[in-house]
C-alpha positions as CSV (number, residue, x, y, z in Angstrom):
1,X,96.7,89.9,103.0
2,X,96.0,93.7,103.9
3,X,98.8,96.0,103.7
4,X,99.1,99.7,104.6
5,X,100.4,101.9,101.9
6,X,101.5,105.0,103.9
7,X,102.4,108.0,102.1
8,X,105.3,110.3,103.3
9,X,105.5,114.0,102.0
10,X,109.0,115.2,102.5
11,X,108.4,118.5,103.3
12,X,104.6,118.1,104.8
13,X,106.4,118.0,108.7
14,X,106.8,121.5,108.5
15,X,103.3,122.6,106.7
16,X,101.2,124.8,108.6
17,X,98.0,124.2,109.9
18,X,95.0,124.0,107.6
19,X,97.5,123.2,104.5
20,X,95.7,120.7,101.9
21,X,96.7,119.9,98.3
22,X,96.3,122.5,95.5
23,X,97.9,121.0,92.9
24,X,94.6,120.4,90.6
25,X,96.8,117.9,88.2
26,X,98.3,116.0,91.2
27,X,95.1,115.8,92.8
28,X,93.1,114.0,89.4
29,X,96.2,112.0,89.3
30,X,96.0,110.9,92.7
31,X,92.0,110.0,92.2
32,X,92.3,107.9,89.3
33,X,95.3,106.0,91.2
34,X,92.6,105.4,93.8
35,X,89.8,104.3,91.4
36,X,92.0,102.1,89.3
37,X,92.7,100.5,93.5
38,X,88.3,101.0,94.0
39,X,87.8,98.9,90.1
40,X,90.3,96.4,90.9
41,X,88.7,95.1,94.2
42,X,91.4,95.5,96.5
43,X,91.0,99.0,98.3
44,X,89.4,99.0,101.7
45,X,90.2,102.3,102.5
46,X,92.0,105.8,101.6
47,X,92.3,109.0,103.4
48,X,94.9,112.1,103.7
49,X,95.9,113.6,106.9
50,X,95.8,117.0,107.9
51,X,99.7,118.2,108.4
52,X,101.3,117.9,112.0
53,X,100.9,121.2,113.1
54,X,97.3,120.6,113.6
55,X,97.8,116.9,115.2
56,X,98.9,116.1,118.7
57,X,101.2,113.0,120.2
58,X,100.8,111.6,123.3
59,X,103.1,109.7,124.9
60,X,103.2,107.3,127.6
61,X,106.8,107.7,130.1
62,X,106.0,105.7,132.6
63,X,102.5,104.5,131.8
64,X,101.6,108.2,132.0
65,X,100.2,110.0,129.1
66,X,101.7,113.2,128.1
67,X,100.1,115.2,125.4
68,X,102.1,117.6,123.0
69,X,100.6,119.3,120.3
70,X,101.9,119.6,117.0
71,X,104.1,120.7,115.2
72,X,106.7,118.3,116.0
73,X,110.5,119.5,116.1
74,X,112.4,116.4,116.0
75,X,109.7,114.7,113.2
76,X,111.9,114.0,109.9
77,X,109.4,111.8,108.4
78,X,105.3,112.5,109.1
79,X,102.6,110.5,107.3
80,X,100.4,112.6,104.7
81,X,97.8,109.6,103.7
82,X,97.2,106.2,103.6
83,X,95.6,103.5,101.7
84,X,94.9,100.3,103.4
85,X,94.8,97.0,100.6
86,X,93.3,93.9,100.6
87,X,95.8,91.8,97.6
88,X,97.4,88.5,97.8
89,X,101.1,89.0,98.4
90,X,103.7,92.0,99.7
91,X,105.0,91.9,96.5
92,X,101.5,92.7,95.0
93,X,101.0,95.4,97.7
94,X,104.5,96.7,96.4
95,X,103.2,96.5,92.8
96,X,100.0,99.0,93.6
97,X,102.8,101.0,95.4
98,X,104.8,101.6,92.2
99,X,101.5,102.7,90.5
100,X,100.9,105.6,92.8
101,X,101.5,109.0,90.2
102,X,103.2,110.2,93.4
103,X,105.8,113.1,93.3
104,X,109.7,113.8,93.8
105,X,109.2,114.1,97.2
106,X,106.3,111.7,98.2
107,X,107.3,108.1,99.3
108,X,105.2,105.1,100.3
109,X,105.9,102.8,103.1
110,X,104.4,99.2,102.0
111,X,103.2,97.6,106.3
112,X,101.6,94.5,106.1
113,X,98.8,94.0,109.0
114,X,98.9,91.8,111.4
115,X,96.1,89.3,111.0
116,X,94.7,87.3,114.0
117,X,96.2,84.2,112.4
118,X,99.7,85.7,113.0
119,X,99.7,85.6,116.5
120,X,100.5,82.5,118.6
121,X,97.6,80.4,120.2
122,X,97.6,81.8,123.3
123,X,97.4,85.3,122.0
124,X,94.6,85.2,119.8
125,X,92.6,83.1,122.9
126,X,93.1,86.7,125.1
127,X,92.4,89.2,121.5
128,X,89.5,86.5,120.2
129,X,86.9,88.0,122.0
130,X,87.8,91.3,120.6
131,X,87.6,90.6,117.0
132,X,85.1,92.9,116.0
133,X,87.2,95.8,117.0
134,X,89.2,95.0,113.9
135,X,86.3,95.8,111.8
136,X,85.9,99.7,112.0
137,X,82.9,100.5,111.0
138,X,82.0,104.4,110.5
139,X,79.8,106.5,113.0
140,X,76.1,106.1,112.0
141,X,76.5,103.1,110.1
């Protein structure tokens, strides 16, 4: 089962553009959380986001797309980083969560993905022929 760990900076809605961590003992913290995920087998991925105000939405009123750049006003909550997880059960994904050395006012979000297998017959027939768009692979590889 894959989960999405998704890490919510209280505080990072509001950060302006080009703001990354600083913190050198946060940061070493934050790598060894990711290496014990990298030696345990079940990271897939990891990344941090730049903060909204360098971001864009785009929404879609009626089937339209509207672009607005960041930042965003009304955002309480904005994601900072994500891990995706490959483990055997939500509670495990929950486990790896409780491991993060993340601060007073970080949270994580534990999101299982939906797997093909999920969906009912006659939705995977119309995404089957798309299955290897699940499988992101970077540019150049």
């Amino acid at each position: 089962m894959r989960f999405m760990l998704l890490m919510i900076p209280h505080g990072y809605e509001t950060a302006a553009p080009g703001t990354i961590p600083d913190d050198v003992e946060a940061v070493s913290a934050m790598m060894a959380y990711n290496e014990s995920l990298q030696k345990a087998g079940v990271l897939v991925s990891c990344d941090g986001l730049h903060p909204p105000s360098m971001g864009a939405r785009v929404s879609f009123k009626n089937r339209k797309p509207k672009v607005v750049d960041g930042p965003f006003a009304e955002a309480k909550e904005v994601l900072g980083g994500f891990w995706i997880i490959d483990v055997p059960s939500r509670a495990a994904a929950i486990e790896w969560a409780s491991r993060c050395p993340g601060g007073d006012n970080e949270v994580i979000e534990v999101r299982q993905i939906q797997e093909m297998e999920d969906f009912p017959a006659d939705v995977q027939a119309v995404a089957g022929e798309f299955t290897s768009m699940q499988t992101v692979k970077k540019a150049g590889a």
